[in-house]
Backbone as XML, in Angstrom:
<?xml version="1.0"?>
<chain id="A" units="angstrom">
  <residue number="1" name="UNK">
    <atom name="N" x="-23.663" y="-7.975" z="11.759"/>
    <atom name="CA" x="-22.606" y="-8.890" z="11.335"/>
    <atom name="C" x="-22.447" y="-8.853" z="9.815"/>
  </residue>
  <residue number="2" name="UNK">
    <atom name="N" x="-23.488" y="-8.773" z="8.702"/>
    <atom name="CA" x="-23.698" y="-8.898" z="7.754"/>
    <atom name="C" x="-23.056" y="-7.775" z="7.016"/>
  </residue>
  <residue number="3" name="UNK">
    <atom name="N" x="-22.969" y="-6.416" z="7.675"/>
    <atom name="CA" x="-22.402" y="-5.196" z="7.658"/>
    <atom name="C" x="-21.065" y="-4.949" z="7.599"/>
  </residue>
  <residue number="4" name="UNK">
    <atom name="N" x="-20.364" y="-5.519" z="8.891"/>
    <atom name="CA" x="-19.375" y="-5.950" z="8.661"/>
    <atom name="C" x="-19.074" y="-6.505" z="7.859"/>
  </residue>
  <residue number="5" name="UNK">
    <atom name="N" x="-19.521" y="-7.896" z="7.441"/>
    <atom name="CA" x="-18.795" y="-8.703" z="6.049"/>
    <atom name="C" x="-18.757" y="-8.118" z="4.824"/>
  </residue>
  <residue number="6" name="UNK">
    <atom name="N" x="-19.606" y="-7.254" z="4.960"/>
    <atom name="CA" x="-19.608" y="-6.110" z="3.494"/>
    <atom name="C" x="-18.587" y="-5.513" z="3.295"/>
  </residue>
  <residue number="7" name="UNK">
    <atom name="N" x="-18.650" y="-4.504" z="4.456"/>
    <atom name="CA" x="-17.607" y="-3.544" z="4.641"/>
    <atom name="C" x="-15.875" y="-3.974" z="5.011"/>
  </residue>
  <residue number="8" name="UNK">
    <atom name="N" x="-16.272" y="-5.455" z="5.476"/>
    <atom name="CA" x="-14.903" y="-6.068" z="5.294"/>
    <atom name="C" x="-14.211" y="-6.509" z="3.455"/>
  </residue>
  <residue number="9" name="UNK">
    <atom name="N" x="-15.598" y="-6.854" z="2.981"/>
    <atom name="CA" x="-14.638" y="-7.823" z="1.627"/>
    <atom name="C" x="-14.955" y="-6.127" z="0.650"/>
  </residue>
  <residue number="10" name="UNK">
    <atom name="N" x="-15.737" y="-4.673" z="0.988"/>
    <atom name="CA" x="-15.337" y="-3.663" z="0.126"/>
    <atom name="C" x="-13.963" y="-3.210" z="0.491"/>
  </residue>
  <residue number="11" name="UNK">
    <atom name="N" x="-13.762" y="-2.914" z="1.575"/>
    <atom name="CA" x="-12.383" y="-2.336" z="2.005"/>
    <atom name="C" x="-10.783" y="-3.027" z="1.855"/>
  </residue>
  <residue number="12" name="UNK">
    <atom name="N" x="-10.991" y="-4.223" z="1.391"/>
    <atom name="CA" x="-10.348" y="-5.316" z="1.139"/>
    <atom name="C" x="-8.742" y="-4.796" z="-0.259"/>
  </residue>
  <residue number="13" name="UNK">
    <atom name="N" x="-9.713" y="-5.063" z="-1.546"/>
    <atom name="CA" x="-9.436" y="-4.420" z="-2.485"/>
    <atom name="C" x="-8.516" y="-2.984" z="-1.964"/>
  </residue>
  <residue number="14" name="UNK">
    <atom name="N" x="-9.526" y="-2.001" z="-1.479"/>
    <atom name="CA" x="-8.667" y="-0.750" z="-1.112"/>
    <atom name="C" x="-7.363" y="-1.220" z="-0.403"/>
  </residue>
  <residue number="15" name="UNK">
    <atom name="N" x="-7.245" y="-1.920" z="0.692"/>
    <atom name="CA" x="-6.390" y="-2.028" z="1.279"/>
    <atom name="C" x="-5.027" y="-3.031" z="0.537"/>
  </residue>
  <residue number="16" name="UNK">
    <atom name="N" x="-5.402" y="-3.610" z="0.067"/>
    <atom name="CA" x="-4.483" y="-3.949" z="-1.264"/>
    <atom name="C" x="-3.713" y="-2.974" z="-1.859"/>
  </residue>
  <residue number="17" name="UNK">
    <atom name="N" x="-4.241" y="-2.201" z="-2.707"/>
    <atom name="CA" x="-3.825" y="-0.927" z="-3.236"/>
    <atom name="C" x="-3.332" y="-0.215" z="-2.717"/>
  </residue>
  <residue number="18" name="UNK">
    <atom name="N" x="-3.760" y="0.146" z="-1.008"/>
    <atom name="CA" x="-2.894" y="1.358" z="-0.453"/>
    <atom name="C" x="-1.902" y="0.544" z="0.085"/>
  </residue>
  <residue number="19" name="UNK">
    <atom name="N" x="-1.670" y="-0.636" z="0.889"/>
    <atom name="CA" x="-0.114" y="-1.318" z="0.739"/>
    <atom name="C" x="0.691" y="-1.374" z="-0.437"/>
  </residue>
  <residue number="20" name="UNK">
    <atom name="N" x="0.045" y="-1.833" z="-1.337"/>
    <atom name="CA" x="0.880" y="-1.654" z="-2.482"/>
    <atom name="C" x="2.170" y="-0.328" z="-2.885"/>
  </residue>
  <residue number="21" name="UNK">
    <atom name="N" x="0.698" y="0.861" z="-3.460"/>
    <atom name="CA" x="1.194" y="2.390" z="-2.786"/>
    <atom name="C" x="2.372" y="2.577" z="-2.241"/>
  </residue>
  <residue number="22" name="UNK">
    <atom name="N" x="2.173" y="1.944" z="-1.149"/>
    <atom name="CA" x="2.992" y="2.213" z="0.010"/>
    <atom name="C" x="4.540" y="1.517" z="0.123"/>
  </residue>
  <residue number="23" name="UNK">
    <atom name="N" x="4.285" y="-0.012" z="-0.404"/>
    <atom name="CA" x="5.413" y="-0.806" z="-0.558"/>
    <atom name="C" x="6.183" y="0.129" z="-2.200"/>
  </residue>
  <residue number="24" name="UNK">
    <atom name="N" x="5.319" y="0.648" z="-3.032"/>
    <atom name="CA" x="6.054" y="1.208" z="-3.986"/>
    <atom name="C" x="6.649" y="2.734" z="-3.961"/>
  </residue>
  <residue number="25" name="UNK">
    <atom name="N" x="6.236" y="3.362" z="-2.754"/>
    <atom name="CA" x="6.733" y="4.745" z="-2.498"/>
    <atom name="C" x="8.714" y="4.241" z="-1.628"/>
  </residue>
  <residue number="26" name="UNK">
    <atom name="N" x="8.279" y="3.268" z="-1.138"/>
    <atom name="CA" x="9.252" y="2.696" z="0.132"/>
    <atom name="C" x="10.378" y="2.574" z="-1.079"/>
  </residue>
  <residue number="27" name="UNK">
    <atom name="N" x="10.180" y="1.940" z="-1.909"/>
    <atom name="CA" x="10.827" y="1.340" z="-2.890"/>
    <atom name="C" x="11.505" y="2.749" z="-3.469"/>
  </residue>
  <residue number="28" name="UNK">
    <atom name="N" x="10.753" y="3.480" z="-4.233"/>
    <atom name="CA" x="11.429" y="4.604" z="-5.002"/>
    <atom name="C" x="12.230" y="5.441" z="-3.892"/>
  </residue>
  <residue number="29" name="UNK">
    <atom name="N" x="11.768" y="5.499" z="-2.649"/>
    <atom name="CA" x="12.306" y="6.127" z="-1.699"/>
    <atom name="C" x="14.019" y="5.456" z="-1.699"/>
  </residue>
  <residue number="30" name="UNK">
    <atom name="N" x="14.000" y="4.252" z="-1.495"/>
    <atom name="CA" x="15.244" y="3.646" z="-1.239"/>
    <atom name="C" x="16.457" y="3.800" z="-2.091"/>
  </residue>
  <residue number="31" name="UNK">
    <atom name="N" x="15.287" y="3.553" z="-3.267"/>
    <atom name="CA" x="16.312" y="4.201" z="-4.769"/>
    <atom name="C" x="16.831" y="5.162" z="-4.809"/>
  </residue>
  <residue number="32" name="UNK">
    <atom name="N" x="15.631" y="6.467" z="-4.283"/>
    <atom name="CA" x="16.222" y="7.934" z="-4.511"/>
    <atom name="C" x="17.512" y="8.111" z="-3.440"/>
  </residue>
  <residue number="33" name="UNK">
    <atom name="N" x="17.771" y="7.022" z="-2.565"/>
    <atom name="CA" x="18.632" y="7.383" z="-1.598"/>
    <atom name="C" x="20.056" y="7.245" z="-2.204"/>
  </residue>
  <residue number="34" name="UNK">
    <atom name="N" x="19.313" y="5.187" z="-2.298"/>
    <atom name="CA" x="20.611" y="5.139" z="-2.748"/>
    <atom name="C" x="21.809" y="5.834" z="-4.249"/>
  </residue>
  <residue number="35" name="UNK">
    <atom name="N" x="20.690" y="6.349" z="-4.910"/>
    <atom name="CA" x="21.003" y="7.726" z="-5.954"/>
    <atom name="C" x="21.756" y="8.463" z="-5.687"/>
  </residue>
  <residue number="36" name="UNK">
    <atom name="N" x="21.545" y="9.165" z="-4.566"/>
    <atom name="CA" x="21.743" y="10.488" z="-3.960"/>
    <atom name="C" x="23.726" y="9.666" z="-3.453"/>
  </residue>
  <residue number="37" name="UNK">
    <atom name="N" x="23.361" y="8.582" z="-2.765"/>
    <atom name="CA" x="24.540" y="8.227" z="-1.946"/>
    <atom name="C" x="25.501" y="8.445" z="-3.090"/>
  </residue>
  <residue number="38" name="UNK">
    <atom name="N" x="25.220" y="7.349" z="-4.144"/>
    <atom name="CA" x="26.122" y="6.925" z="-4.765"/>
    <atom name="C" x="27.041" y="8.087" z="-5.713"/>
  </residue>
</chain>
């Protein structure tokens, strides 16, 4: 159990960051579209 709580509050942080990442690729993505459209 204790293992888990570790490996829950290390992976935490990471998973922050790779949503982030992710919400900011989505983002430039949308831009580059709407770029392209316009």
């Amino acid at each position: 159990m204790t293992t888990l709580h570790t490996m829950y509050h290390f992976d935490y942080p990471l998973f922050l960051i790779r949503s982030a990442v992710v919400i900011a690729l989505g983002l430039s993505a949308i831009a580059a579209f709407h770029g392209a459209t316009l």
